[in-house]
N, CA, C and O atoms as a Maestro MAE file, in Angstrom:
{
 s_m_m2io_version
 :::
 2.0.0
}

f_m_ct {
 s_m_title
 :::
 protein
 m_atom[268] {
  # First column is atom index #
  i_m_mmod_type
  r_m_x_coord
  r_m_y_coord
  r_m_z_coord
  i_m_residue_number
  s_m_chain_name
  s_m_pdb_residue_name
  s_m_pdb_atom_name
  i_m_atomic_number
  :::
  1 25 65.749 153.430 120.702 1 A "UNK " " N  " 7
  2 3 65.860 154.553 121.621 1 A "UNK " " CA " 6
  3 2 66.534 155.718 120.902 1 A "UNK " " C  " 6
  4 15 67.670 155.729 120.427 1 A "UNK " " O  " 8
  5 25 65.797 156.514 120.906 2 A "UNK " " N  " 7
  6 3 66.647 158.164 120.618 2 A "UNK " " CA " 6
  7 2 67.323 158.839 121.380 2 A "UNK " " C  " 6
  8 15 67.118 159.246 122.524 2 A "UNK " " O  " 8
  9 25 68.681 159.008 120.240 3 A "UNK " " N  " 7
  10 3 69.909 159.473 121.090 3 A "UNK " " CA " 6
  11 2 69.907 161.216 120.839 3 A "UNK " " C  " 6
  12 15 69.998 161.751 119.734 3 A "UNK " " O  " 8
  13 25 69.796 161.845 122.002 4 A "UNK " " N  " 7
  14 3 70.001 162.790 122.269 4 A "UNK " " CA " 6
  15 2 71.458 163.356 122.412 4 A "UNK " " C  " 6
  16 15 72.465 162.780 122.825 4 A "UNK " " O  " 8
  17 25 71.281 164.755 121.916 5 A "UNK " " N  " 7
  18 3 72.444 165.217 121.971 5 A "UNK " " CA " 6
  19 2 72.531 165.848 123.883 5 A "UNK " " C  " 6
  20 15 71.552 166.082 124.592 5 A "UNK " " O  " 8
  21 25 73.846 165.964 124.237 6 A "UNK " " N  " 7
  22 3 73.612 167.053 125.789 6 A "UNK " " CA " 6
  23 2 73.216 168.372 125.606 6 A "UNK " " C  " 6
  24 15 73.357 169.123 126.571 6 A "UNK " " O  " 8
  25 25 72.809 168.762 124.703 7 A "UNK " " N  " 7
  26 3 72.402 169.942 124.471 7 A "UNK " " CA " 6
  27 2 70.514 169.448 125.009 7 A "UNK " " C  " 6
  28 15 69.901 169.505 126.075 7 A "UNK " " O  " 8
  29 25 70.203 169.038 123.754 8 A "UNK " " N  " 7
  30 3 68.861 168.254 124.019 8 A "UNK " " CA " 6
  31 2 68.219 167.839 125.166 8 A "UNK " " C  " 6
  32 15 67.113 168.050 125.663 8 A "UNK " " O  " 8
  33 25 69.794 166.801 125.638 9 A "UNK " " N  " 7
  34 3 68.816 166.483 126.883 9 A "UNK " " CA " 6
  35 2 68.623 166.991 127.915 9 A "UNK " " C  " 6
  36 15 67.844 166.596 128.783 9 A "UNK " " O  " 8
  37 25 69.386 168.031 127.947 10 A "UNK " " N  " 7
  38 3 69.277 168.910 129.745 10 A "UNK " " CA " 6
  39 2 68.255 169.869 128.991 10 A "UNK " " C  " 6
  40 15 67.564 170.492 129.797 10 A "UNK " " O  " 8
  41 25 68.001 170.125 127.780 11 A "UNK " " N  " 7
  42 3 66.615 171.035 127.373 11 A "UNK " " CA " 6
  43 2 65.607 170.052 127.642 11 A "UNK " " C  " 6
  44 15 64.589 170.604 128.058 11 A "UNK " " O  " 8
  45 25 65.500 168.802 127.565 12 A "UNK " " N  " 7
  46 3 64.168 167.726 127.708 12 A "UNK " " CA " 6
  47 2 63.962 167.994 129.262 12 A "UNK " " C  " 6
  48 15 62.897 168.139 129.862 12 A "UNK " " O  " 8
  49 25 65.313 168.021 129.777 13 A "UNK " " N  " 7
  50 3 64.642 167.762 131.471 13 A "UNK " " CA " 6
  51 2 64.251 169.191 131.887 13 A "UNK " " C  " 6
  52 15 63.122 169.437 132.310 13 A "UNK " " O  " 8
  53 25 65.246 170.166 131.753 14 A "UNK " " N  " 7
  54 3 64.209 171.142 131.700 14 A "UNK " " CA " 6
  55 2 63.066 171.335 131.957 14 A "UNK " " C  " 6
  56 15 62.567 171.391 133.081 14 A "UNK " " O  " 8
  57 25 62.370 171.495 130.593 15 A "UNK " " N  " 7
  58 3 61.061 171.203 129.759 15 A "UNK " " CA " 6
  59 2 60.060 170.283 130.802 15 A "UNK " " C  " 6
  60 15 58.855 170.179 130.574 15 A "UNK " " O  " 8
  61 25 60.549 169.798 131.672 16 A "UNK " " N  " 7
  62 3 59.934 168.381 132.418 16 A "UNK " " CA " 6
  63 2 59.712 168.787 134.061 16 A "UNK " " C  " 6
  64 15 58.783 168.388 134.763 16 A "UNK " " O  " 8
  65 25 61.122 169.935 134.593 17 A "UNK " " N  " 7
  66 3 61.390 170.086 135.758 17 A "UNK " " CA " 6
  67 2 60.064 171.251 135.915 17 A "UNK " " C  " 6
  68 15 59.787 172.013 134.989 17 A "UNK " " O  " 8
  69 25 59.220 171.246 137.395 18 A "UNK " " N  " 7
  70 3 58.099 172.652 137.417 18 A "UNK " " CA " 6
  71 2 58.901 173.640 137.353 18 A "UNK " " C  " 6
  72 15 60.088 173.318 137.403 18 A "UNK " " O  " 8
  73 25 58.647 174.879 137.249 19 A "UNK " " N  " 7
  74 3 59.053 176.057 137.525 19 A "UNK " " CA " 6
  75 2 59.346 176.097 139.133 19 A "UNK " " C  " 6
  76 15 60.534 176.254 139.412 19 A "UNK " " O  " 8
  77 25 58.576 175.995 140.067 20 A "UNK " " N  " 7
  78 3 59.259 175.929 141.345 20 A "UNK " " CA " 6
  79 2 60.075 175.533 141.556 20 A "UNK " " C  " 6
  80 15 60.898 176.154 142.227 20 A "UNK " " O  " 8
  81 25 60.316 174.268 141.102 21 A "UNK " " N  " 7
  82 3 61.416 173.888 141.556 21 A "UNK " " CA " 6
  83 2 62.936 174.263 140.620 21 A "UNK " " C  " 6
  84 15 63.943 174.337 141.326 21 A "UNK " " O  " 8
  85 25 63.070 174.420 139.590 22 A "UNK " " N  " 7
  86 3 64.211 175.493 138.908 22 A "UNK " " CA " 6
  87 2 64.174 176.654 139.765 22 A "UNK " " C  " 6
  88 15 65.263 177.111 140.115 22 A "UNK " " O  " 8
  89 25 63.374 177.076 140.068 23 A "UNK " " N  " 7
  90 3 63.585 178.625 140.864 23 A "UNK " " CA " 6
  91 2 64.021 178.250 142.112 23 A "UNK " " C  " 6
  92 15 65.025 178.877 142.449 23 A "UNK " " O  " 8
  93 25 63.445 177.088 143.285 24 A "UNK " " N  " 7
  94 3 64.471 176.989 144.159 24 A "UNK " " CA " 6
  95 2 66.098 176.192 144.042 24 A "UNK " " C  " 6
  96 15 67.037 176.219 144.837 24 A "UNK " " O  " 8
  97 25 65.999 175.733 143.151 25 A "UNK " " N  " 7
  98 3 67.554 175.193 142.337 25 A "UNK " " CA " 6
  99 2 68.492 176.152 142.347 25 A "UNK " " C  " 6
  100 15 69.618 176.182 142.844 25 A "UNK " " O  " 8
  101 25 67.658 177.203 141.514 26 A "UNK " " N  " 7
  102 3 68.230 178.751 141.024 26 A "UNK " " CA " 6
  103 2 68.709 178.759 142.513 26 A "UNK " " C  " 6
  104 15 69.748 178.165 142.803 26 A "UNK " " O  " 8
  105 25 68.169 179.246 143.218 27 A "UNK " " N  " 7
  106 3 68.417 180.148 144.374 27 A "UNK " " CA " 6
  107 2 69.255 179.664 145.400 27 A "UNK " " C  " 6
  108 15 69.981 180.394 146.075 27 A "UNK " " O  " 8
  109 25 69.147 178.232 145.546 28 A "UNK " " N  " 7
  110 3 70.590 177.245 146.070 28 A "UNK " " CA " 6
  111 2 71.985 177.353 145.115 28 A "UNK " " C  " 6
  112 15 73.050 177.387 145.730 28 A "UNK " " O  " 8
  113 25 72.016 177.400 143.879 29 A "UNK " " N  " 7
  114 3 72.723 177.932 143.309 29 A "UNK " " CA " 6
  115 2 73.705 178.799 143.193 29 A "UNK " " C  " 6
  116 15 74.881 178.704 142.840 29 A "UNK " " O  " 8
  117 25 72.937 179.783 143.597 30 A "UNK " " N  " 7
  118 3 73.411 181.131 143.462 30 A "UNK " " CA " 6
  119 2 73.531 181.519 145.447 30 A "UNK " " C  " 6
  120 15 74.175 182.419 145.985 30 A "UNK " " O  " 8
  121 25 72.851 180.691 145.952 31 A "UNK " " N  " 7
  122 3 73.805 180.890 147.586 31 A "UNK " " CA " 6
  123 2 75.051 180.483 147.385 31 A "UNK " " C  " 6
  124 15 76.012 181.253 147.364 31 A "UNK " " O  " 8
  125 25 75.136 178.936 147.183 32 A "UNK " " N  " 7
  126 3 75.988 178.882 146.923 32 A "UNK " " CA " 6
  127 2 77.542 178.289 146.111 32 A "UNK " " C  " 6
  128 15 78.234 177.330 146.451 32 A "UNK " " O  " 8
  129 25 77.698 179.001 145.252 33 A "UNK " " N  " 7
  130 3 78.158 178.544 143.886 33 A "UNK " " CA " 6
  131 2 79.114 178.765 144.016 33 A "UNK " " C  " 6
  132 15 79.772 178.520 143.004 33 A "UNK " " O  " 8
  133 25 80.030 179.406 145.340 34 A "UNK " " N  " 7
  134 3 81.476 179.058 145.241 34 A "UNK " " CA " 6
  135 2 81.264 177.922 145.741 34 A "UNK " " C  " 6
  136 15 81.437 177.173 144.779 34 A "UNK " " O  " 8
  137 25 81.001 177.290 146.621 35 A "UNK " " N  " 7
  138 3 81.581 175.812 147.367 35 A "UNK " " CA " 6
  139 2 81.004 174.758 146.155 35 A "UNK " " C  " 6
  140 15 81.603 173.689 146.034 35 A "UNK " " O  " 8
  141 25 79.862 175.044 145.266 36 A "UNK " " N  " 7
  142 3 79.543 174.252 144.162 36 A "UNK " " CA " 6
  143 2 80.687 174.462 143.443 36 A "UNK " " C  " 6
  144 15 81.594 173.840 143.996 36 A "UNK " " O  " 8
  145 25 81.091 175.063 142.440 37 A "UNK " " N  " 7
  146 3 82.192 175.113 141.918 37 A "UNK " " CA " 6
  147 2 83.628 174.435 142.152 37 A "UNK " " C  " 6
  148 15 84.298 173.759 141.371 37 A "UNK " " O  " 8
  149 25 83.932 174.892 143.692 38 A "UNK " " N  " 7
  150 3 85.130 174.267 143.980 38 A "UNK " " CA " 6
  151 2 84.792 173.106 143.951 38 A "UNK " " C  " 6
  152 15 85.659 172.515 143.308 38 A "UNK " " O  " 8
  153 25 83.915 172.315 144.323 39 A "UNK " " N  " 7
  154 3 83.438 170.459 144.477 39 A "UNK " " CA " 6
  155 2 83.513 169.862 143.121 39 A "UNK " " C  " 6
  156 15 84.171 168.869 142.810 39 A "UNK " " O  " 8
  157 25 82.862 170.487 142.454 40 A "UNK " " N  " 7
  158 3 82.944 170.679 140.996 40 A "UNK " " CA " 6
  159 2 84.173 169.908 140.416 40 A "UNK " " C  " 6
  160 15 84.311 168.829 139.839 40 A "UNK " " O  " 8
  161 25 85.167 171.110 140.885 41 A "UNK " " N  " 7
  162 3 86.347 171.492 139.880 41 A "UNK " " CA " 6
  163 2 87.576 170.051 140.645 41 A "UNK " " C  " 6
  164 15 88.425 169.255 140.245 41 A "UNK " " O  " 8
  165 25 86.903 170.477 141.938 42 A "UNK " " N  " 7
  166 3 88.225 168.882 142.925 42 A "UNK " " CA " 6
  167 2 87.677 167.975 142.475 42 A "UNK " " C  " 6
  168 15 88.291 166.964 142.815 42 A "UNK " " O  " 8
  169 25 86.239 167.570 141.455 43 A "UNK " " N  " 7
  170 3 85.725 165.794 141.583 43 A "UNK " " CA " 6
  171 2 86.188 166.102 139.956 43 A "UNK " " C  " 6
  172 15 86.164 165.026 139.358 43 A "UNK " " O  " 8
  173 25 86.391 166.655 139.511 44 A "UNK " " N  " 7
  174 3 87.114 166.665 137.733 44 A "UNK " " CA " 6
  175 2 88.132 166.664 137.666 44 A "UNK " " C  " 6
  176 15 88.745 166.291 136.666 44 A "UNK " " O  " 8
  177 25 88.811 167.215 139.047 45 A "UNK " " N  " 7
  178 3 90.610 167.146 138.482 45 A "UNK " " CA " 6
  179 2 90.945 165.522 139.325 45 A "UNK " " C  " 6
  180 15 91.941 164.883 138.986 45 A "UNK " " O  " 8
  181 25 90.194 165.099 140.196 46 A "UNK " " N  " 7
  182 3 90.810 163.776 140.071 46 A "UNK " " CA " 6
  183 2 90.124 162.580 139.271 46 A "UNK " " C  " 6
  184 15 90.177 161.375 139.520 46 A "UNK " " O  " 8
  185 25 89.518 163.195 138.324 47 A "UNK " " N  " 7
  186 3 88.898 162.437 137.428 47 A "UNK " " CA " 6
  187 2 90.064 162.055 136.196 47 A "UNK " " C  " 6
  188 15 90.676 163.071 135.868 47 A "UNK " " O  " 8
  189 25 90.443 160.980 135.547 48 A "UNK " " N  " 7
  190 3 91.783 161.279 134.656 48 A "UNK " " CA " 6
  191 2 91.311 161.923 133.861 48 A "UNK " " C  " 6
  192 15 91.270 163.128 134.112 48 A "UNK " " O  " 8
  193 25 90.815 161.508 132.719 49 A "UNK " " N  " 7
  194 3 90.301 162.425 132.188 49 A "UNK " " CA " 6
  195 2 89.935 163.698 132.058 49 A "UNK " " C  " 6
  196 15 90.037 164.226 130.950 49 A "UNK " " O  " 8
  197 25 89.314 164.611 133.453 50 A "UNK " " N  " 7
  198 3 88.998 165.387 133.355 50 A "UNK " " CA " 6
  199 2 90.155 166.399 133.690 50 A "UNK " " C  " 6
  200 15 89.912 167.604 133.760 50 A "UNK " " O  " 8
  201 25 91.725 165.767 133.945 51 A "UNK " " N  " 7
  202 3 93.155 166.108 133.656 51 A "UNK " " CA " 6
  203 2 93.721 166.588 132.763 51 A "UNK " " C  " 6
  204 15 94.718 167.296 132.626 51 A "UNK " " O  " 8
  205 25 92.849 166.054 132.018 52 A "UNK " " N  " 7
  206 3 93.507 166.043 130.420 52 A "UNK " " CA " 6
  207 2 93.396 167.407 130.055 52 A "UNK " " C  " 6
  208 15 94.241 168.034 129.416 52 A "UNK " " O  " 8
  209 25 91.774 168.059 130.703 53 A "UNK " " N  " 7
  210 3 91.709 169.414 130.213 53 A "UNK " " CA " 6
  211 2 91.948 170.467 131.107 53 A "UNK " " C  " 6
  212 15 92.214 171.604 130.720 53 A "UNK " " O  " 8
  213 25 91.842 170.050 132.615 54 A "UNK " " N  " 7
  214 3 92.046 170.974 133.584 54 A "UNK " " CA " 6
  215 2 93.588 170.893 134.364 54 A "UNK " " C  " 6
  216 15 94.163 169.847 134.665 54 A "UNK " " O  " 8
  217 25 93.951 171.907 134.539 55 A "UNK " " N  " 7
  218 3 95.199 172.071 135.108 55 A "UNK " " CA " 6
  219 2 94.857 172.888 136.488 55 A "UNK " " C  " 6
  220 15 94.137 173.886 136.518 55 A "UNK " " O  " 8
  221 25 95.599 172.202 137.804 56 A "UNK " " N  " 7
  222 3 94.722 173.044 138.861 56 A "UNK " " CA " 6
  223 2 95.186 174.552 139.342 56 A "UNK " " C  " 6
  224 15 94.396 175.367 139.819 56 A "UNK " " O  " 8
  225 25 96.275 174.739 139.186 57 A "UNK " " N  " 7
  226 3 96.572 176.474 138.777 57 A "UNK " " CA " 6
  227 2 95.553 177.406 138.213 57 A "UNK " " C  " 6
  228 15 95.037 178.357 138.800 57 A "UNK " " O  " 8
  229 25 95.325 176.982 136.932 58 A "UNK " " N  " 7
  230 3 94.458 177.475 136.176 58 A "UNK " " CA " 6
  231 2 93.013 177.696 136.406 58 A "UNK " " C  " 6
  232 15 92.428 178.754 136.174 58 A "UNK " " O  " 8
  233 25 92.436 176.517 136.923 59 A "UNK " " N  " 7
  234 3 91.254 176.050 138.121 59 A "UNK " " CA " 6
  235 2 91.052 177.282 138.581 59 A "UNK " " C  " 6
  236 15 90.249 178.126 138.183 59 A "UNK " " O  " 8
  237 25 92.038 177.348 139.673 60 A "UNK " " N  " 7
  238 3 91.806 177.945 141.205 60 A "UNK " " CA " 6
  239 2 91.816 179.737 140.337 60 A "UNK " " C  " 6
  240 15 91.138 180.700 140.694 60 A "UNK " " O  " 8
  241 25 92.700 179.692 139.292 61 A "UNK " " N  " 7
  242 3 92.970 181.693 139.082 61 A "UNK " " CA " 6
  243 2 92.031 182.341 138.669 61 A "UNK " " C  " 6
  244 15 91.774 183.543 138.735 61 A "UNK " " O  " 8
  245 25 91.148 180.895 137.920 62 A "UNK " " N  " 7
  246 3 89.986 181.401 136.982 62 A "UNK " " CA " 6
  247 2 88.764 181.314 137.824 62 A "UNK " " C  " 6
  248 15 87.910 182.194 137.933 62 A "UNK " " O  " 8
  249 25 88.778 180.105 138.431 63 A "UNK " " N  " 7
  250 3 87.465 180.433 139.350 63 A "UNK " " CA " 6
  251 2 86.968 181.256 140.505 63 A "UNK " " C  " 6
  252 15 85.879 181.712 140.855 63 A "UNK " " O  " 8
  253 25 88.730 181.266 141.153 64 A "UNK " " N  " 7
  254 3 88.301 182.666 142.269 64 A "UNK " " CA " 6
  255 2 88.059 183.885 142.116 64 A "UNK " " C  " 6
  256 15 87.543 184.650 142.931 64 A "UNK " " O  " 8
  257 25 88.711 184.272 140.243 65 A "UNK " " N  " 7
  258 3 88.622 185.748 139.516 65 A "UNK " " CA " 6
  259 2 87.188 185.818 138.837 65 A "UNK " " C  " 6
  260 15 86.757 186.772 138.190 65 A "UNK " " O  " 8
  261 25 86.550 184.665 139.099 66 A "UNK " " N  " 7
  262 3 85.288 184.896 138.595 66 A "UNK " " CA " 6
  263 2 84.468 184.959 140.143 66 A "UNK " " C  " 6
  264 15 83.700 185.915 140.038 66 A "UNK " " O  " 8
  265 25 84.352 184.512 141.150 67 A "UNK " " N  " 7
  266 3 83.941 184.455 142.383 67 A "UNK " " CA " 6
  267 2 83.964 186.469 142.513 67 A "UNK " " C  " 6
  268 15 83.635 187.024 143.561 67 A "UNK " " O  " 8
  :::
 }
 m_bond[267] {
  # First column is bond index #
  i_m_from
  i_m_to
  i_m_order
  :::
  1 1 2 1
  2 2 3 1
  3 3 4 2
  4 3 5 1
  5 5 6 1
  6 6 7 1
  7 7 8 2
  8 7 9 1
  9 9 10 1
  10 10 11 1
  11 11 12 2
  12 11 13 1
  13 13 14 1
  14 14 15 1
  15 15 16 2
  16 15 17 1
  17 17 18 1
  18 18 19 1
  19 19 20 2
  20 19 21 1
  21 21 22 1
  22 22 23 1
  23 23 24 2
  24 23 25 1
  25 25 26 1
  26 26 27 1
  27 27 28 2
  28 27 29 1
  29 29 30 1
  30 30 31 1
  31 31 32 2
  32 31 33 1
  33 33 34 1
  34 34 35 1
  35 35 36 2
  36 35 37 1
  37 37 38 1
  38 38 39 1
  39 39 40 2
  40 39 41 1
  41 41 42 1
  42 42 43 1
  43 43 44 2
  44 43 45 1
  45 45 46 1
  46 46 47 1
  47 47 48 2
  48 47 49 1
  49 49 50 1
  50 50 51 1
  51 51 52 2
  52 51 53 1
  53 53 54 1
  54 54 55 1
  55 55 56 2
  56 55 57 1
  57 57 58 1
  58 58 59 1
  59 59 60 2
  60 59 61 1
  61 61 62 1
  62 62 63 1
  63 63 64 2
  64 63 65 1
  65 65 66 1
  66 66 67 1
  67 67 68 2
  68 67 69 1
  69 69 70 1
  70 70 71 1
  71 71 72 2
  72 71 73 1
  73 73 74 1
  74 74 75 1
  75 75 76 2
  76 75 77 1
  77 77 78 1
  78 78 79 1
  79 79 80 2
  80 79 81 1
  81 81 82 1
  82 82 83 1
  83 83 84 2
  84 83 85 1
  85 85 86 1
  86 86 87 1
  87 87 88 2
  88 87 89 1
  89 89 90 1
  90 90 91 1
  91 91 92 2
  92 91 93 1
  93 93 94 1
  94 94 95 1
  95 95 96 2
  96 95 97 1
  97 97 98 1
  98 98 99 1
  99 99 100 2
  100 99 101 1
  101 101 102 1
  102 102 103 1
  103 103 104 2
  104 103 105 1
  105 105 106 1
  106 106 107 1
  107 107 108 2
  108 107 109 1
  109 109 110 1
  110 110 111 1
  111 111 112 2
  112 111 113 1
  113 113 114 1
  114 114 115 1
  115 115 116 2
  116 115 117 1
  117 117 118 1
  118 118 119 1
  119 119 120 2
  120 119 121 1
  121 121 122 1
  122 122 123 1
  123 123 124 2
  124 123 125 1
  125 125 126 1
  126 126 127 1
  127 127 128 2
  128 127 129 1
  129 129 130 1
  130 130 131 1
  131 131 132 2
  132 131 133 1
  133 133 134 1
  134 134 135 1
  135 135 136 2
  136 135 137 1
  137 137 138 1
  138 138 139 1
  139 139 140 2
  140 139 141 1
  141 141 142 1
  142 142 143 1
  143 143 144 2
  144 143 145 1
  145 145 146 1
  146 146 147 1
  147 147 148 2
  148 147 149 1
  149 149 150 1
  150 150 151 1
  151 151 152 2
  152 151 153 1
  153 153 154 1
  154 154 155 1
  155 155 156 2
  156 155 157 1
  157 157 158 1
  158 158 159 1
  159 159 160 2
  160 159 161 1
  161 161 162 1
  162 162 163 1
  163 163 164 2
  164 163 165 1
  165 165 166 1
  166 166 167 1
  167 167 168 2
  168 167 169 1
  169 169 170 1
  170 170 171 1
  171 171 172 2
  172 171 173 1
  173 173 174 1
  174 174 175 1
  175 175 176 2
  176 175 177 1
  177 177 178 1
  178 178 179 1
  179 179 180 2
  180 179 181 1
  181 181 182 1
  182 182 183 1
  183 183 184 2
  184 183 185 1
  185 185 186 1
  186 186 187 1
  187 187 188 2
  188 187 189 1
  189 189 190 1
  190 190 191 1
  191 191 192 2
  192 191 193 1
  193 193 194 1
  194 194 195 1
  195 195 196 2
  196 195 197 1
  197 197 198 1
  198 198 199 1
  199 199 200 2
  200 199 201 1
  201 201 202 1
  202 202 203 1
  203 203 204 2
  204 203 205 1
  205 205 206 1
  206 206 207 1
  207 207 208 2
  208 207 209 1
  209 209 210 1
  210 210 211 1
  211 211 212 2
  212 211 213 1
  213 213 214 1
  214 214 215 1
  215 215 216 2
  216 215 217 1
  217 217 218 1
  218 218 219 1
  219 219 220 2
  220 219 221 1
  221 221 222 1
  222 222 223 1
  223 223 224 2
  224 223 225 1
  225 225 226 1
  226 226 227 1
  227 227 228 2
  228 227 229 1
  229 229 230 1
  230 230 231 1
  231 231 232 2
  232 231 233 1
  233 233 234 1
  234 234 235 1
  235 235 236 2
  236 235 237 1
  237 237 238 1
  238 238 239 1
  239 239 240 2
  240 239 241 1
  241 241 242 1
  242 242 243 1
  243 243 244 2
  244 243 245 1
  245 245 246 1
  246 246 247 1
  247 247 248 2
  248 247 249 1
  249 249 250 1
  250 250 251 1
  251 251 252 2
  252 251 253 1
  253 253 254 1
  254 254 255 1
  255 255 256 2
  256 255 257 1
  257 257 258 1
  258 258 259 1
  259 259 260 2
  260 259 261 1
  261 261 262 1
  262 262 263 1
  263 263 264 2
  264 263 265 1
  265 265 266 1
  266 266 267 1
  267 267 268 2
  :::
 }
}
């Protein structure tokens, strides 16, 4: 089996997904990508790991200043 890099493989699925349906992805997306984000960011910070790199101060200053 060939190991893909994550670069690769979200380009394979891509490559695989129709265009309709990326464009309605897109557009759920972009309704709505604050409440994606925050779900996001709460299922990584109680992830341990995903502790290691996120601090939730930092989380919340950066993602609402990008919102």
């Amino acid at each position: 089996m060939e190991h893909l890099s994550p670069v690769e493989e979200w380009s394979s699925i891509l490559a695989r997904t129709p265009a309709a349906v990326r464009e309605h992805i897109g557009r759920v997306v972009r309704t709505h990508k604050a409440a994606l984000a925050e779900a996001f960011y709460a299922e990584m910070l109680q992830h341990p790991q995903g502790r290691l790199f996120l601090d939730a101060d930092i989380v919340h200053q950066r993602l609402h200043a990008s919102m």
